[in-house]
VODO-895190 format. One line per field, with one value per residue: residue number from 1; residue in three letters; x, y, z of N, C-alpha, C in turn. Coordinates in Angstrom, 3 decimals, padded with zeros to 6 digits. Layout:
seq	NUM; ...
type	ALA; ...
n.xx	X; ...
n.yy	Y; ...
n.zz	Z; ...
ca.xx	X; ...
ca.yy	Y; ...
ca.zz	Z; ...
c.xx	X; ...
c.yy	Y; ...
c.zz	Z; ...
END
This chain:
seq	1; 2; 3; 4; 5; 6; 7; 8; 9; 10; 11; 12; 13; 14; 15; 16; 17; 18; 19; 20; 21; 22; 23; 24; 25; 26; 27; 28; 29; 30; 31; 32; 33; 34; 35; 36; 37; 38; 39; 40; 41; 42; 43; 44; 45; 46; 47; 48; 49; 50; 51; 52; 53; 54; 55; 56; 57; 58; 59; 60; 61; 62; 63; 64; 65; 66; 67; 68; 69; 70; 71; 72; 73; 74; 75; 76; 77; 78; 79; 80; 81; 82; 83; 84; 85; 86; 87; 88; 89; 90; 91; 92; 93; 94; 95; 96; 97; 98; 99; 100; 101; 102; 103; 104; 105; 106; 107; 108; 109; 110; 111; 112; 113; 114; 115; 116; 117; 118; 119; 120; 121; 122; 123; 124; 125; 126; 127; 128; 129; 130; 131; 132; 133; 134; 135; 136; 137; 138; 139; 140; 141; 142; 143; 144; 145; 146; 147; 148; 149; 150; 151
type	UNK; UNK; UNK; UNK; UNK; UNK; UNK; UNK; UNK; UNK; UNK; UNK; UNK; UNK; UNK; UNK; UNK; UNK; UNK; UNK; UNK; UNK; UNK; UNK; UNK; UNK; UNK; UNK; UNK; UNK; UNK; UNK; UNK; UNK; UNK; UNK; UNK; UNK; UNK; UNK; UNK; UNK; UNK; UNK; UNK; UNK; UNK; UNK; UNK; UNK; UNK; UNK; UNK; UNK; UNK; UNK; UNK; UNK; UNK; UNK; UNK; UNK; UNK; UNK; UNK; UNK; UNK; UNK; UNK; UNK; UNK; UNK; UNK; UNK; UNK; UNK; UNK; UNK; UNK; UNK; UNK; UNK; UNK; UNK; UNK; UNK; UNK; UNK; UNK; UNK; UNK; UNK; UNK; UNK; UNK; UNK; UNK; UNK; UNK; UNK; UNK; UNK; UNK; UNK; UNK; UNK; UNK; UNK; UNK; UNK; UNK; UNK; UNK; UNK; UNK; UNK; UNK; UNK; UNK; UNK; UNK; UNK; UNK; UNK; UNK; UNK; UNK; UNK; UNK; UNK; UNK; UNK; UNK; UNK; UNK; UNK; UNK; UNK; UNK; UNK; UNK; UNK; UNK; UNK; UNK; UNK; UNK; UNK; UNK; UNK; UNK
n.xx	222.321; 224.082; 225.115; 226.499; 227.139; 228.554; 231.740; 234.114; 237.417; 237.312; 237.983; 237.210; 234.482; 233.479; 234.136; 232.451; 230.148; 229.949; 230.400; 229.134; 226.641; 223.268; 220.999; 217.439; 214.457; 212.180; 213.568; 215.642; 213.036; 211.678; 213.871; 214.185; 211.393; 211.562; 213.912; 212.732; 211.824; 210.845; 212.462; 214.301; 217.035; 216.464; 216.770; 218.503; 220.629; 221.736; 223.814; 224.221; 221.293; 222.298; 224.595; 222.894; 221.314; 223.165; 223.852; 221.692; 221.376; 223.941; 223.816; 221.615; 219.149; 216.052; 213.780; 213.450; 214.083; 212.985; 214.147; 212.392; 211.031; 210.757; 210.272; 210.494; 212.212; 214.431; 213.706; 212.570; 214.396; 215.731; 213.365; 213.518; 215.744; 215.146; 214.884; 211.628; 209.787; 210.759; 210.474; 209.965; 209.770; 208.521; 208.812; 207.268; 206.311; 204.753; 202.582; 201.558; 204.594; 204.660; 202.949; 204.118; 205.924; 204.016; 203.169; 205.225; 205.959; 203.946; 203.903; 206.572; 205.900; 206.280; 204.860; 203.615; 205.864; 205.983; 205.544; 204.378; 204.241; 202.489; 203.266; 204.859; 208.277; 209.170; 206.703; 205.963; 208.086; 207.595; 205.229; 205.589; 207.395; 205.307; 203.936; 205.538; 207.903; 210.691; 214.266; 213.478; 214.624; 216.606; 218.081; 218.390; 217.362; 218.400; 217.354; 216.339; 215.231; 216.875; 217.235; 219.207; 221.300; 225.340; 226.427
n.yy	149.680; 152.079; 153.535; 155.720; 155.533; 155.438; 156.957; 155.848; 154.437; 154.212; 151.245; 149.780; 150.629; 149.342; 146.480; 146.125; 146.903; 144.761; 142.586; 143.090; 143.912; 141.781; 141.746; 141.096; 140.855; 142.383; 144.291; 145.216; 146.442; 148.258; 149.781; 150.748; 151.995; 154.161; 156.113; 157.531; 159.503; 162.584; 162.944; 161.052; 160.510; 160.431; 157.756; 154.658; 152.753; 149.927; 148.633; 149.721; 148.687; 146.196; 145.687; 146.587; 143.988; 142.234; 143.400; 143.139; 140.281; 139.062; 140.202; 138.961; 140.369; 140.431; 142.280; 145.612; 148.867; 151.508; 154.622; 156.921; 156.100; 156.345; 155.329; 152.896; 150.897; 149.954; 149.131; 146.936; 145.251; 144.962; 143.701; 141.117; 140.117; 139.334; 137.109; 134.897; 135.492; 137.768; 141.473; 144.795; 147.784; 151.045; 154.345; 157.121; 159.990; 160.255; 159.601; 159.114; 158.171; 155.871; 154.336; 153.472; 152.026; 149.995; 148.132; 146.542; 145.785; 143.928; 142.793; 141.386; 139.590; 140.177; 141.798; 141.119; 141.445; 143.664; 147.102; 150.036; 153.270; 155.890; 159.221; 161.998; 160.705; 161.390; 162.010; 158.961; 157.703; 158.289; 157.133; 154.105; 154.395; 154.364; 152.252; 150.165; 150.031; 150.308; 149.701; 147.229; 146.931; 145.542; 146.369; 149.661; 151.592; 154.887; 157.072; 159.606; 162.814; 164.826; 166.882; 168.229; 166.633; 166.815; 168.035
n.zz	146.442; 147.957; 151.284; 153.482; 156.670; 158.952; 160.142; 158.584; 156.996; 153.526; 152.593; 154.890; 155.098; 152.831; 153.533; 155.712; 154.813; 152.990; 154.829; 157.147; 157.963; 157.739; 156.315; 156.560; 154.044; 154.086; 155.527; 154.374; 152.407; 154.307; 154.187; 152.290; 151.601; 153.554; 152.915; 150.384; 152.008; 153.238; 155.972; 155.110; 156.787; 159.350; 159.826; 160.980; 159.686; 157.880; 159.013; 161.632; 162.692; 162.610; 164.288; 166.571; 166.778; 167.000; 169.757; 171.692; 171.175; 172.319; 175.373; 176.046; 176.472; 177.249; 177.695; 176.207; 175.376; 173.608; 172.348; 170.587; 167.434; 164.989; 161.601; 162.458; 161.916; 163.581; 165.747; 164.694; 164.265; 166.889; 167.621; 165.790; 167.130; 169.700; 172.162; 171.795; 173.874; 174.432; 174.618; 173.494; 174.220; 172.737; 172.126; 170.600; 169.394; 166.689; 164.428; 161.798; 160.972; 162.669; 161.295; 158.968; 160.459; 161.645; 159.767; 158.656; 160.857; 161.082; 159.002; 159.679; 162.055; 164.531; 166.137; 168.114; 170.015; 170.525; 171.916; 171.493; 172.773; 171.858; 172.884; 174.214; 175.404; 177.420; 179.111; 178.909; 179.747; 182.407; 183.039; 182.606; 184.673; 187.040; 186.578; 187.030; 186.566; 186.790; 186.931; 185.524; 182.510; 180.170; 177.961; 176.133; 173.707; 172.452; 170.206; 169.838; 169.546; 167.420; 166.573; 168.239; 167.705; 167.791; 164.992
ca.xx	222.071; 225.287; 225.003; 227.465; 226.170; 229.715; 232.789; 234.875; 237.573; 236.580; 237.977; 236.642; 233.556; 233.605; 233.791; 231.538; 229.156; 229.916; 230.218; 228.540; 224.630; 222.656; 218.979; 215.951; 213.942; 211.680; 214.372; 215.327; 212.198; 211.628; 214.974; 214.046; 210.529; 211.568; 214.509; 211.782; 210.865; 211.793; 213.360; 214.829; 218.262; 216.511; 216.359; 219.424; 221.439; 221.337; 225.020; 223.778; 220.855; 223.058; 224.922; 221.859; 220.935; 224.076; 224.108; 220.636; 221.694; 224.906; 223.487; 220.552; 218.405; 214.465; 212.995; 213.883; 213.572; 213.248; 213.316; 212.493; 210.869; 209.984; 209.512; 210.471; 213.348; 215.971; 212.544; 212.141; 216.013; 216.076; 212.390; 213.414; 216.553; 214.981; 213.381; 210.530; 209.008; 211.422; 209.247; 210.429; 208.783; 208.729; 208.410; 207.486; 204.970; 204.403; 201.376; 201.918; 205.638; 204.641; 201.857; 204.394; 206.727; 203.380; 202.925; 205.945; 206.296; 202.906; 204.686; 207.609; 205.710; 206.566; 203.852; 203.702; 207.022; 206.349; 204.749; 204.518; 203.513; 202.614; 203.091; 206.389; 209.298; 209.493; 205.825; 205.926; 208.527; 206.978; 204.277; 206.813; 208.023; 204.167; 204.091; 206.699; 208.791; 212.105; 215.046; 213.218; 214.918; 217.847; 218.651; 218.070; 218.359; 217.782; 217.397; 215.555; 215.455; 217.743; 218.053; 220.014; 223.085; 226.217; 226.630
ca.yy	150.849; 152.487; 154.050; 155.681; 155.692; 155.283; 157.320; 154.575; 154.554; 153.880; 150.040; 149.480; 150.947; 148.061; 145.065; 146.070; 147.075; 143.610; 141.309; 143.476; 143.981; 140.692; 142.133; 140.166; 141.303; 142.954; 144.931; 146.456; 147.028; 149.496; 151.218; 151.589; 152.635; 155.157; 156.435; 158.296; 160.281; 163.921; 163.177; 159.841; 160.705; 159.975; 156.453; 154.127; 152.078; 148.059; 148.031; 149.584; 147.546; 144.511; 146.156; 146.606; 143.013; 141.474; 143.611; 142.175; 138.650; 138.955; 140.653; 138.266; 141.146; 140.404; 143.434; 146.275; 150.241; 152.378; 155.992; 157.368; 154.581; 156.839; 154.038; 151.627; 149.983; 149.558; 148.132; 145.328; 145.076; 144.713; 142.755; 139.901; 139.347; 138.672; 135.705; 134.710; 136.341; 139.398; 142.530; 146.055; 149.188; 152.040; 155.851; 157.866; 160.590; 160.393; 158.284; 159.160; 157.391; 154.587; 153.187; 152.256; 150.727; 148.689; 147.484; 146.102; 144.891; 142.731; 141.639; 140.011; 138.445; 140.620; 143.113; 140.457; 141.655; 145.414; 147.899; 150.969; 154.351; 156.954; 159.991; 162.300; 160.026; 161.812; 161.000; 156.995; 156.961; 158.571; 156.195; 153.003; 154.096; 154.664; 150.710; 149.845; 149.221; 150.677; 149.258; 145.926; 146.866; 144.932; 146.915; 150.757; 152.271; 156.090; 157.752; 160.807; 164.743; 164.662; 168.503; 168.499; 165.650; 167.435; 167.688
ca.zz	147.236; 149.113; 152.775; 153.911; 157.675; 159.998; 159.462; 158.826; 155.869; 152.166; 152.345; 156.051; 154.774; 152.027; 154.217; 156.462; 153.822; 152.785; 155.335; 158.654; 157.898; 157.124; 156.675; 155.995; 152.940; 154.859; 156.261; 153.529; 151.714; 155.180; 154.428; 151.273; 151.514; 154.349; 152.129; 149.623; 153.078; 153.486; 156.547; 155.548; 157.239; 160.779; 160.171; 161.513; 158.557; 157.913; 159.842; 162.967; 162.870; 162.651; 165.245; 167.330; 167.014; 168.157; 171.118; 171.978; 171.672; 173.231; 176.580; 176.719; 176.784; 176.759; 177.538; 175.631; 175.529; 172.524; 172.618; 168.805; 166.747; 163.039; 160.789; 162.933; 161.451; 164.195; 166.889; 163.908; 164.396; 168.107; 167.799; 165.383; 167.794; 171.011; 172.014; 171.476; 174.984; 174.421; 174.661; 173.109; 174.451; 171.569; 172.459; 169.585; 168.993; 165.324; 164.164; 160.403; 160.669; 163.304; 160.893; 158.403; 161.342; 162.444; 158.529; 158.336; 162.515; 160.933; 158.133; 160.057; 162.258; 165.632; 166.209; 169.773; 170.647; 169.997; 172.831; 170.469; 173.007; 171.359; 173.657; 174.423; 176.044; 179.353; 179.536; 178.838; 180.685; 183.515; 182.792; 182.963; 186.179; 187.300; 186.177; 188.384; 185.660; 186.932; 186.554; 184.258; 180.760; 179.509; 176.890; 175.377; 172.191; 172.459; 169.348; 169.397; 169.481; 166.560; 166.109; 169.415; 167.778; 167.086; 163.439
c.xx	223.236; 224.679; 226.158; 227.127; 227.484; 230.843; 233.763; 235.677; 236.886; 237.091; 237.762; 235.262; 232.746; 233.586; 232.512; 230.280; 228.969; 229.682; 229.134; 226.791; 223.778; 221.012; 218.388; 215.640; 212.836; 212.356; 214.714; 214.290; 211.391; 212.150; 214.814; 212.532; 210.744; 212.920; 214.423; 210.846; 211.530; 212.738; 214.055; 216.265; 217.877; 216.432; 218.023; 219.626; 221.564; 222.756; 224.494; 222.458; 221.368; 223.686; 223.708; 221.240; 222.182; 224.565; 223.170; 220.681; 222.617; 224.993; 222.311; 219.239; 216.623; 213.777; 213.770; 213.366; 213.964; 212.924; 213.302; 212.324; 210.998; 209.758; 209.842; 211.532; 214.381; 214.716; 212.394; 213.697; 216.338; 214.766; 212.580; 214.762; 216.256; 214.009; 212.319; 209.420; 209.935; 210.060; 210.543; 209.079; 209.223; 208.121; 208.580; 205.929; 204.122; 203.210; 201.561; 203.270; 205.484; 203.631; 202.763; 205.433; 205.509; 203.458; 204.343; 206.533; 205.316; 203.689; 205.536; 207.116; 206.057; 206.038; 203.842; 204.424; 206.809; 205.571; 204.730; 203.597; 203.793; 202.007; 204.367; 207.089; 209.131; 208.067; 205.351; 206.818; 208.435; 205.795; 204.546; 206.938; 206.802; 203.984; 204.783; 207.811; 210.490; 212.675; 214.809; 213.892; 216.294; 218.590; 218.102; 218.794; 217.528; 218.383; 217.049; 216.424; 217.039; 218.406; 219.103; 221.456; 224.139; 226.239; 227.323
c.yy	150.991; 153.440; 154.382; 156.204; 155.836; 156.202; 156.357; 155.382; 153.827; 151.758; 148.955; 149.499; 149.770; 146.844; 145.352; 145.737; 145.427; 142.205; 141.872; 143.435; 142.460; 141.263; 141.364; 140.803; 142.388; 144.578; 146.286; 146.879; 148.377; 150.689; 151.775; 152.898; 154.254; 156.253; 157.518; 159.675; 161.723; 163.572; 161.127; 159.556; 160.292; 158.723; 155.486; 153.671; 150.346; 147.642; 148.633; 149.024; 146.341; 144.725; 145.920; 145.058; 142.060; 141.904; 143.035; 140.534; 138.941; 139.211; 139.605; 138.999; 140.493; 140.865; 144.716; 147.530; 150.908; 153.643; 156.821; 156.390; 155.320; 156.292; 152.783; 150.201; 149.395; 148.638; 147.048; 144.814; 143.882; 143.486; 140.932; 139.119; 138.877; 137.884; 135.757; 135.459; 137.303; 140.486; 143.616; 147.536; 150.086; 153.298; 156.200; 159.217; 160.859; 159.274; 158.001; 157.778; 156.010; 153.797; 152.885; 151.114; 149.449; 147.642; 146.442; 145.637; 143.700; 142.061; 140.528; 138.800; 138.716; 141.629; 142.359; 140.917; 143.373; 146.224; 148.890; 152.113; 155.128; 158.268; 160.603; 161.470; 160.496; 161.737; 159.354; 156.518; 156.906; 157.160; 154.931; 153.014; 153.870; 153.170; 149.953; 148.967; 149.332; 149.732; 147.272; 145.956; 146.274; 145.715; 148.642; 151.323; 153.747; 156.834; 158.950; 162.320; 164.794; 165.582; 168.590; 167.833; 167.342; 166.874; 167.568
c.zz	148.220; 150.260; 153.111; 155.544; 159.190; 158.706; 160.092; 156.968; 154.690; 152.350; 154.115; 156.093; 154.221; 152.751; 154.961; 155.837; 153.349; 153.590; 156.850; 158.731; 157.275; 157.265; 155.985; 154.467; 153.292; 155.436; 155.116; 152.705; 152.707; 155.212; 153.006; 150.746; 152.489; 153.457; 151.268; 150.864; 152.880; 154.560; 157.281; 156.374; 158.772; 160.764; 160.056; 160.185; 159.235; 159.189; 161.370; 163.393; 163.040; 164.060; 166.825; 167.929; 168.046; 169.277; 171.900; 172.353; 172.140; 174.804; 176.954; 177.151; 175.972; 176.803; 177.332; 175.476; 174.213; 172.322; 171.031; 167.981; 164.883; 162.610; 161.128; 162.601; 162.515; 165.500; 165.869; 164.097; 165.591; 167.971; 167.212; 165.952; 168.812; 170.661; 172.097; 172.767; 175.217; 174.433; 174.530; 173.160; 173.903; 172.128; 171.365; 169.483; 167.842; 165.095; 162.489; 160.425; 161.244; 162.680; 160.249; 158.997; 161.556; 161.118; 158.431; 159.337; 162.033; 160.366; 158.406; 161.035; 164.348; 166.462; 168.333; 170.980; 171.339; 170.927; 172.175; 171.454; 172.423; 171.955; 173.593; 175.468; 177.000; 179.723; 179.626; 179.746; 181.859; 184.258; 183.426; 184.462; 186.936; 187.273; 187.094; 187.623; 185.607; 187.228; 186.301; 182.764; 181.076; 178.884; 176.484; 174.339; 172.492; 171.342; 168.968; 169.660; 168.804; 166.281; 167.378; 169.149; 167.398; 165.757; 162.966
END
């Protein structure tokens, strides 16, 4: 299965492809099940998952912010890199797409890790701050409101 997910050249492409993404089995049976979606194009690629992870370990980050989970691939990313009392808080409003992220957060073994609200982002995070959770995150991945990227 090719991805072409970074504009990178064709033999930059190739290593990476080769040596940059190490996914579980798990991992990809997510990218592949989500793949068959209509709108499998919102879901991150195995290299910025890999990506994702070694920014996680390298910062030491143990609590973690996710804004746009869909099937949940890049929160099992960030989840199976932090330690073991890491915590990743997930904003998403979909319930359809976040059951098959939870199926496959059980599977690995990180559902512990995983805070999964399901509400609009500028309410959770309202929420968060309401918590008294400002400035506690380590780390954020903000993915969402997709129609808004430049194309």
């Amino acid at each position: 299965m090719t991805e072409r997910t970074l504009p990178l050249d064709d033999r930059l492409q190739r290593y990476v492809a080769a040596h940059g993404a190490r996914e579980t089995a798990l991992q990809r049976g997510l990218r592949r099940v989500t793949q068959r979606m209509p709108r499998a194009s919102m879901q991150i690629g195995a290299v910025q998952g890999a990506l994702l992870q070694v920014l996680v370990r390298a910062t030491g980050a143990r609590r973690c912010l996710e804004i746009g989970t869909f099937t949940g691939y890049s929160a099992l990313a960030v989840a199976l890199a932090l330690p073991k009392s890491g915590r990743i808080v997930c904003c998403d409003v979909s319930e359809e797409w976040t059951a098959i992220a939870r199926r496959y957060w059980r599977r690995a073994g990180v559902t512990g890790k995983i805070d999964l609200r399901l509400a609009p982002a500028l309410q959770t995070l309202d929420a968060l701050l309401d918590e008294g959770a400002a400035g506690s995150f380590d780390f954020a991945f903000i993915d969402a409101d997709k129609t808004n990227y430049a194309g």
